[in-house]
One Martini backbone bead per residue (centre of mass of N, CA, C, O) as a GRO file, in nm:
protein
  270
    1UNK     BB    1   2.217  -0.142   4.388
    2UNK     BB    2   2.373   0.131   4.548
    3UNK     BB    3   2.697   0.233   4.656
    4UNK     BB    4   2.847   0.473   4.862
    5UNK     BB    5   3.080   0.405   4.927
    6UNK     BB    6   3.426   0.375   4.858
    7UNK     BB    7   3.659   0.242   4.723
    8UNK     BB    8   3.843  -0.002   4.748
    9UNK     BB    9   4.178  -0.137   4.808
   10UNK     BB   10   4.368  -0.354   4.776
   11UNK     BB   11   4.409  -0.688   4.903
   12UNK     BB   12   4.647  -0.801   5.144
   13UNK     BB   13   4.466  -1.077   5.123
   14UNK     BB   14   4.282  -1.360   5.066
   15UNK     BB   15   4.147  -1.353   5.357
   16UNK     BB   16   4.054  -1.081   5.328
   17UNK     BB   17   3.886  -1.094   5.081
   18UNK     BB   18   3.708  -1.332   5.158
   19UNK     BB   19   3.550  -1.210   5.372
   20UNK     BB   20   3.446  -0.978   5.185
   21UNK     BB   21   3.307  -1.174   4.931
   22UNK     BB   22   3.234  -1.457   5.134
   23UNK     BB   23   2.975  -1.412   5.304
   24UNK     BB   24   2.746  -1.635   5.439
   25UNK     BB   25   2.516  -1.509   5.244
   26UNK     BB   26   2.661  -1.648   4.988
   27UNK     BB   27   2.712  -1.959   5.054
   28UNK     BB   28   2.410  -1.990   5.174
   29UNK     BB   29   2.294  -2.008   4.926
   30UNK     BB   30   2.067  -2.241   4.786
   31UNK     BB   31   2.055  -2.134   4.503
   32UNK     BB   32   2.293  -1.927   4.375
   33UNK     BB   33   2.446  -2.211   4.431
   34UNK     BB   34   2.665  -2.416   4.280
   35UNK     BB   35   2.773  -2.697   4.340
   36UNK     BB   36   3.057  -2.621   4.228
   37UNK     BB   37   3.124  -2.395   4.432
   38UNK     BB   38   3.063  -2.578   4.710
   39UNK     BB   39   3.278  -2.715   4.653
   40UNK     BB   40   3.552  -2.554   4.456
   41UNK     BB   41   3.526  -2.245   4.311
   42UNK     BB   42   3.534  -2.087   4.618
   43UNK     BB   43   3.831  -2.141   4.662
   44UNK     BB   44   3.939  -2.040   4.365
   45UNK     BB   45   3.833  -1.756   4.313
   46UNK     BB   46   4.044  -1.544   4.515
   47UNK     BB   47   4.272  -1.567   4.291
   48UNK     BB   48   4.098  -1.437   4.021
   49UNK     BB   49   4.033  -1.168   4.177
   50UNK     BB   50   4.290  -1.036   4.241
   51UNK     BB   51   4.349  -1.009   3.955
   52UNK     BB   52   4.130  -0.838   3.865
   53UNK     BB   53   4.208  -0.595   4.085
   54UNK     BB   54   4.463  -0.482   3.938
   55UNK     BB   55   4.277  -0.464   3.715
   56UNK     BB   56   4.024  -0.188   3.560
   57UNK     BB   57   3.789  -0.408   3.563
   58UNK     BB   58   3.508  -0.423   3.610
   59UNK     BB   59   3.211  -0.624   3.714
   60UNK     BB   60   3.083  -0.628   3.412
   61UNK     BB   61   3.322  -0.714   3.265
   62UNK     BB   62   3.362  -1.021   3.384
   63UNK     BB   63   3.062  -1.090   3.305
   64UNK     BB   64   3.119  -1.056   3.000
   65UNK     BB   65   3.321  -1.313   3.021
   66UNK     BB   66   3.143  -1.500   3.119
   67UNK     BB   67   2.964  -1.485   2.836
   68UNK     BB   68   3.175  -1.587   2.636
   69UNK     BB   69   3.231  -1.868   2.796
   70UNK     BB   70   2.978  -1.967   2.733
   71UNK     BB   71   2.947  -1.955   2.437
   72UNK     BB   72   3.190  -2.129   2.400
   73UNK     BB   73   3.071  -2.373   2.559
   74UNK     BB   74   2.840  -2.425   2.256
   75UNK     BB   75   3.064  -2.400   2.006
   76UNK     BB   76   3.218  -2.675   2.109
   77UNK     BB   77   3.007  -2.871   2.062
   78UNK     BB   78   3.069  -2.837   1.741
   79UNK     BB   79   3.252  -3.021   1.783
   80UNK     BB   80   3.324  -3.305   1.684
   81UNK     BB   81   3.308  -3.565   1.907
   82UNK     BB   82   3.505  -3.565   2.212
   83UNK     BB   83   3.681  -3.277   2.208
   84UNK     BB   84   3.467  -3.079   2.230
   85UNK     BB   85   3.319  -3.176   2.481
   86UNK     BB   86   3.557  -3.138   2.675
   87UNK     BB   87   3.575  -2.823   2.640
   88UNK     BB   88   3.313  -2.782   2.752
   89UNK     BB   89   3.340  -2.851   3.046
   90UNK     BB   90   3.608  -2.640   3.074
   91UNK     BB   91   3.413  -2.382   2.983
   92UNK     BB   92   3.201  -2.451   3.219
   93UNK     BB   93   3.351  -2.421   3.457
   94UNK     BB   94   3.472  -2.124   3.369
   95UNK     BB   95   3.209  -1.993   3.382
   96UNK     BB   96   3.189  -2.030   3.713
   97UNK     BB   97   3.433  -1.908   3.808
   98UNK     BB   98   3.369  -1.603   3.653
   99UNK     BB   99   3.088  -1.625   3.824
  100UNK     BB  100   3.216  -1.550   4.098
  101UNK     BB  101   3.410  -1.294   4.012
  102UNK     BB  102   3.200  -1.061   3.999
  103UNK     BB  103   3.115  -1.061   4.277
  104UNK     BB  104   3.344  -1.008   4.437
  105UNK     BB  105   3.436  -0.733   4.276
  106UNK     BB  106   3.166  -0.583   4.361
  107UNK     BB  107   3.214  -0.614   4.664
  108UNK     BB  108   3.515  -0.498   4.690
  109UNK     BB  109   3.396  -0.223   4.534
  110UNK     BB  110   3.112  -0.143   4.574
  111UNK     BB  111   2.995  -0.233   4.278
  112UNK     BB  112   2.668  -0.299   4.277
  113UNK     BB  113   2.410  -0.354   4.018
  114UNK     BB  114   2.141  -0.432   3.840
  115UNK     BB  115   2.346  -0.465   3.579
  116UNK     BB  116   2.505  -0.732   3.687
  117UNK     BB  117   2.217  -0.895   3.700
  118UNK     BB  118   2.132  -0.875   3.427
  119UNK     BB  119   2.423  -0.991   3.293
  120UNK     BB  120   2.374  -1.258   3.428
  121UNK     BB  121   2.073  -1.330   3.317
  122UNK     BB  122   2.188  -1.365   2.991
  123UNK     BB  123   2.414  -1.559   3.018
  124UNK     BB  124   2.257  -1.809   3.138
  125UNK     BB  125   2.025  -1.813   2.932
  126UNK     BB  126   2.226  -1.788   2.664
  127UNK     BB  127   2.382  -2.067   2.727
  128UNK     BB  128   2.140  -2.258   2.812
  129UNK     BB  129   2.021  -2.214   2.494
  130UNK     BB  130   2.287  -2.306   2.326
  131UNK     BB  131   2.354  -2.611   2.435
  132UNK     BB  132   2.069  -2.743   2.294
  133UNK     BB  133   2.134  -2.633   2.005
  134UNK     BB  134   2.417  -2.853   1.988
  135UNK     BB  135   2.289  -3.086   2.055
  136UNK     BB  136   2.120  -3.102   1.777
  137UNK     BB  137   2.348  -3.100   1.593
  138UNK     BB  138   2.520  -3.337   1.669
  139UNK     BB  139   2.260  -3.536   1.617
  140UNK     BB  140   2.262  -3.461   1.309
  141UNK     BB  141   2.544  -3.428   1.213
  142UNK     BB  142   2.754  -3.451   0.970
  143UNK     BB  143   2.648  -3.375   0.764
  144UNK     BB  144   2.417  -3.169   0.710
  145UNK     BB  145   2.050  -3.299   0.638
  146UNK     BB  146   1.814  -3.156   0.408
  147UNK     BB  147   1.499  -3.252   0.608
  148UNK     BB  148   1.608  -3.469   0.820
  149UNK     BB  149   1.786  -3.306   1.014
  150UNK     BB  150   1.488  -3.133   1.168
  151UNK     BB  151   1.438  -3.325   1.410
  152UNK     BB  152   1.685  -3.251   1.600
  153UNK     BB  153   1.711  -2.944   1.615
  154UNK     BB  154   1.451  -2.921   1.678
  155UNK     BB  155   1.474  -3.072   1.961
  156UNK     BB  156   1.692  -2.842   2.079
  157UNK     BB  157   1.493  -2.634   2.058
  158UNK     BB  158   1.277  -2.772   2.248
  159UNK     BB  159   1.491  -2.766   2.502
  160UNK     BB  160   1.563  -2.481   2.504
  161UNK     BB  161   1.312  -2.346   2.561
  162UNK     BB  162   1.218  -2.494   2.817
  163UNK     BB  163   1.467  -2.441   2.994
  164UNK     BB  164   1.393  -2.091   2.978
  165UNK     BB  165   1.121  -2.124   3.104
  166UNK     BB  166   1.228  -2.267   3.393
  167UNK     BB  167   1.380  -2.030   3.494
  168UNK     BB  168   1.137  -1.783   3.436
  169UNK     BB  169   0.984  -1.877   3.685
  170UNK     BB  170   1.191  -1.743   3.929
  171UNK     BB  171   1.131  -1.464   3.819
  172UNK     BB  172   0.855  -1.416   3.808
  173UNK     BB  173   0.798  -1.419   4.104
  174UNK     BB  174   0.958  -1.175   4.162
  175UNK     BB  175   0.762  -0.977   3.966
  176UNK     BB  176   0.502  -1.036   4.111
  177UNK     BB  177   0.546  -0.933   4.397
  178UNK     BB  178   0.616  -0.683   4.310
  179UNK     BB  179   0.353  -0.601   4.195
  180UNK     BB  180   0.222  -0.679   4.487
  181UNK     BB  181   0.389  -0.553   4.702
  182UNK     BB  182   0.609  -0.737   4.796
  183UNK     BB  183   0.880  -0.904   4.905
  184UNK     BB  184   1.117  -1.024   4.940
  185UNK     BB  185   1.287  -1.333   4.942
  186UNK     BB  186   1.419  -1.583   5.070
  187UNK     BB  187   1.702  -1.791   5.065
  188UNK     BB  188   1.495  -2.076   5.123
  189UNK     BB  189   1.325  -2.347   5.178
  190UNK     BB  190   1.110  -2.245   5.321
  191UNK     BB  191   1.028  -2.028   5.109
  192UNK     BB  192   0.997  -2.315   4.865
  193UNK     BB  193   0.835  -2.503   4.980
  194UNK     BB  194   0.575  -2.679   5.019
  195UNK     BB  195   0.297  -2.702   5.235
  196UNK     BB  196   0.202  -2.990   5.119
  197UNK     BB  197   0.160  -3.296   5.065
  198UNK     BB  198   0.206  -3.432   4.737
  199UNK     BB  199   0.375  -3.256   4.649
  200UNK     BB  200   0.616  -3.246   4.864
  201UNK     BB  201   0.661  -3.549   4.846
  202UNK     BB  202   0.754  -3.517   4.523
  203UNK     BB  203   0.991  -3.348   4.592
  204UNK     BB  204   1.161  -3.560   4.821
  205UNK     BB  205   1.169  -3.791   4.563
  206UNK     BB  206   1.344  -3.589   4.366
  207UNK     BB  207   1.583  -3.593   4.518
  208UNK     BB  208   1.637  -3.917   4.436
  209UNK     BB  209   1.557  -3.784   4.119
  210UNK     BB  210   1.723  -3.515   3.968
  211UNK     BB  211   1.636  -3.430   3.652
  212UNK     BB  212   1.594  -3.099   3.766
  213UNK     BB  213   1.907  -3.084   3.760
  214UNK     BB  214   2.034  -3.106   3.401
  215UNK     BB  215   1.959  -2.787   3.289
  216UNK     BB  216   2.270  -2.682   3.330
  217UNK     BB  217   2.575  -2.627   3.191
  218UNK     BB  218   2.728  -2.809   3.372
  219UNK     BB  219   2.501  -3.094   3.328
  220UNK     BB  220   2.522  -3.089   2.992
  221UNK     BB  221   2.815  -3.136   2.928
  222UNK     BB  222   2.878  -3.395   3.117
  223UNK     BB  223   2.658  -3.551   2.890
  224UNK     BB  224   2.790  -3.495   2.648
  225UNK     BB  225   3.060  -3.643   2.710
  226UNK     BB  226   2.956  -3.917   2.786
  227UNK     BB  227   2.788  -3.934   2.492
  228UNK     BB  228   3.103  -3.942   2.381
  229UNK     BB  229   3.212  -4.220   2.536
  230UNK     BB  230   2.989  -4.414   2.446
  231UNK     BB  231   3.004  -4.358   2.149
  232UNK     BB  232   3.281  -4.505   2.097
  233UNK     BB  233   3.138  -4.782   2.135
  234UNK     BB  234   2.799  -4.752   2.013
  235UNK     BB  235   2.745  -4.471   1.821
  236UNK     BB  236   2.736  -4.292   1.611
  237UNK     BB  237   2.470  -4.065   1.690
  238UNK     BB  238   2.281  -4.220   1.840
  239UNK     BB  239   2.341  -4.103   2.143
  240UNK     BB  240   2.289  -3.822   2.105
  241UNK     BB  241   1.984  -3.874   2.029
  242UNK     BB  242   1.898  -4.009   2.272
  243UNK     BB  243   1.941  -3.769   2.465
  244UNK     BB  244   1.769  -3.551   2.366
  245UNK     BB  245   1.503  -3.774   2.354
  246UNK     BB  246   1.503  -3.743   2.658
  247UNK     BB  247   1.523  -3.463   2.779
  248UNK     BB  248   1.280  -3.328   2.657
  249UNK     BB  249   1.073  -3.473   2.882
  250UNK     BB  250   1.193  -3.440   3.140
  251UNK     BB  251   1.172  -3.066   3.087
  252UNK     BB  252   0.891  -3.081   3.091
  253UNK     BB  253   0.840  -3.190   3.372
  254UNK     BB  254   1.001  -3.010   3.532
  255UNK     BB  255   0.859  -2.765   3.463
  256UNK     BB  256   0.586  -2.848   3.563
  257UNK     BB  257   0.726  -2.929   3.854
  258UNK     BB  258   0.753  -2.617   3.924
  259UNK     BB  259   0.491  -2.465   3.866
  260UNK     BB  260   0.351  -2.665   4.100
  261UNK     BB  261   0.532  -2.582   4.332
  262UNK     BB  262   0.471  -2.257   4.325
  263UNK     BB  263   0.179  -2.261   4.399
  264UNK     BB  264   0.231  -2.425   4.647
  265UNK     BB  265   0.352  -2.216   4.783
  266UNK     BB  266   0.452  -1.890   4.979
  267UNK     BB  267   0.568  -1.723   4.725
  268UNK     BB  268   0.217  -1.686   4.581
  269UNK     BB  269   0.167  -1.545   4.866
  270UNK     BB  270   0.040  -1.280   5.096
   0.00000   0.00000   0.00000
C-alpha cells in the first residue's frame, strides 16, 4: 500500500507516538505479534522510534537493521560455550525491539509499502534459517571433523528447511487466496481456527504442549542459552546434540500439524 497524504513532523511526545503508530488493530494482531511484544518490547520500542525519526533513516532503513541484527544473532551462536548462547538471546531481543520499530517509523511517517512487508519476511526467513544452521554447528563442536560432524550439521540443516517450510504455509494461503480472486483474511482465531472435529480438538490440546512454536529466532536462542547451561554440568556437545536431535521431528510435526490445521480451516475455503 502506498500512502497519498505528506509525511508527519517530529512527534511532540511519547503519547503522541504511541497512539498513531500503536493503534488497536496492531496490538491486536493474534499472528503478526510476538509474544516478547505483547509483554514488552511494545512499551519500549516508541522511545527508540522517537530517536529514529530525528535521523533520516527510512523504515526500509530500520528494517534493514532489523535483518543484520538478526544474521548477528545465528553468527553469536558459532561463539562455543555459554557466552555466544548469551549474546544471542540478547540479539534475538533486539531484534525483535527494532522490528517493533520499522512499523513504527513507516506509521508515523505514513511510508508503509509492499517493499518494506517483502524486506520483514527476508529478515525472520533467513535469520530463522541461519539459527539452526549454527545450532547444528555447535552440536559438530569444534574443531569440525569431517565426514563425521556431517551428522548434526545435516540435522541442523534439515531442522532449517523444515522451519522455512512451515512459515511459508501461512504465506501459500495468502498467495492461493489471492489467486483465487478471495480478499485477505482478518487476524483473528476464528478465521484460523479449524471448523471441528478432531482436528480443532488436538489444536486445543496443543495449547497446553505448544512445541509448534519453539521454531521463532527469540524461542531458539533461548533454547540454545538453556542447552549451554545444562551444559556446563552435563557435557557438551552432547546437550546440544541431544536438542537438534529432539527439535528436528517435533519441527517435522508442527509442520505436518500446520499443514493439516490450515486445510481444515476456512483459510483455504472460497
Amino acid at each position: 500500500m502506498t500512502w497519498t497524504e505528506p509525511e508527519r513532523g517530529r512527534p511532540s511526545s511519547i503519547a503522541e507516538l504511541r497512539a498513531v503508530t500503536q493503534p488497536p488493530e496492531v496490538r491486536g494482531r493474534r499472528n503478526a505479534e510476538h509474544w516478547t511484544a505483547s509483554l514488552y518490547l511494545r512499551n519500549l520500542s516508541p522511545y527508540l522510534t522517537w530517536l529514529l525519526l530525528r535521523t533520516r533513516i527510512s523504515a526500509n532503513g530500520v528494517t534493514g537493521l532489523m535483518i543484520l541484527v538478526g544474521w548477528s544473532t545465528a553468527a553469536a551462536l558459532l561463539i562455543p560455550g555459554i557466552w555466544g548462547a548469551l549474546l544471542a538471546v540478547v540479539l534475538g531481543q533486539l531484534q525483535m525491539l527494532v522490528d517493533c520499530c520499522d512499523g513504527e517509523v513507516a506509521r508515523w511517517r505514513r511510508t508503509s509499502s509492499p517493499a518494506g512487508v517483502f524486506l520483514d519476511k527476508v529478515g525472520h526467513y533467513s535469520t530463522e534459517a541461519l539459527i539452526p544452521l549454527a545450532l547444528g554447528i555447535r552440536a559438530a563442536a569444534y574443531p569440525l571433523e569431517f565426514p563425521e560432524d556431517f551428522l548434526w550439521t545435516t540435522i541442523g540443516a534439515m531442522l532449517a528447511l523444515v522451519i522455512v517450510l512451515n512459515k511459508a504455509l501461512n504465506d501459500m494461503v495468502h498467495v492461493a487466496r489471492a489467486n483465487a480472486g478471495l480478499p485477505k483474511l482478518a487476524d483473528t482465531h476464528g478465521e484460523t481456527a479449524p471448523r471441528g472435529g478432531l482436528i480443532a480438538k488436538l489444536r486445543r490440546a496443543a495449547r497446553f504442549v505448544p512445541f509448534h512454536r519453539l521454531y521463532h529466532s527469540v524461542e531458539l536462542t533461548l533454547i540454545a542459552f538453556a542447552a549451554a547451561v545444562i551444559g556446563l554440568f552435563a557435557g557438551q556437545p552432547l546437550v546440544d546434540r541431544v536438542v537438534v536431535a529432539v527439535l528436528l521431528p517435533l519441527a517435522v510435526l508442527a509442520l505436518l500439524g500446520h499443514f493439516v490445521a490450515i486445510m481444515a480451516s476456512r483459510r483455504v475455503r472460497a
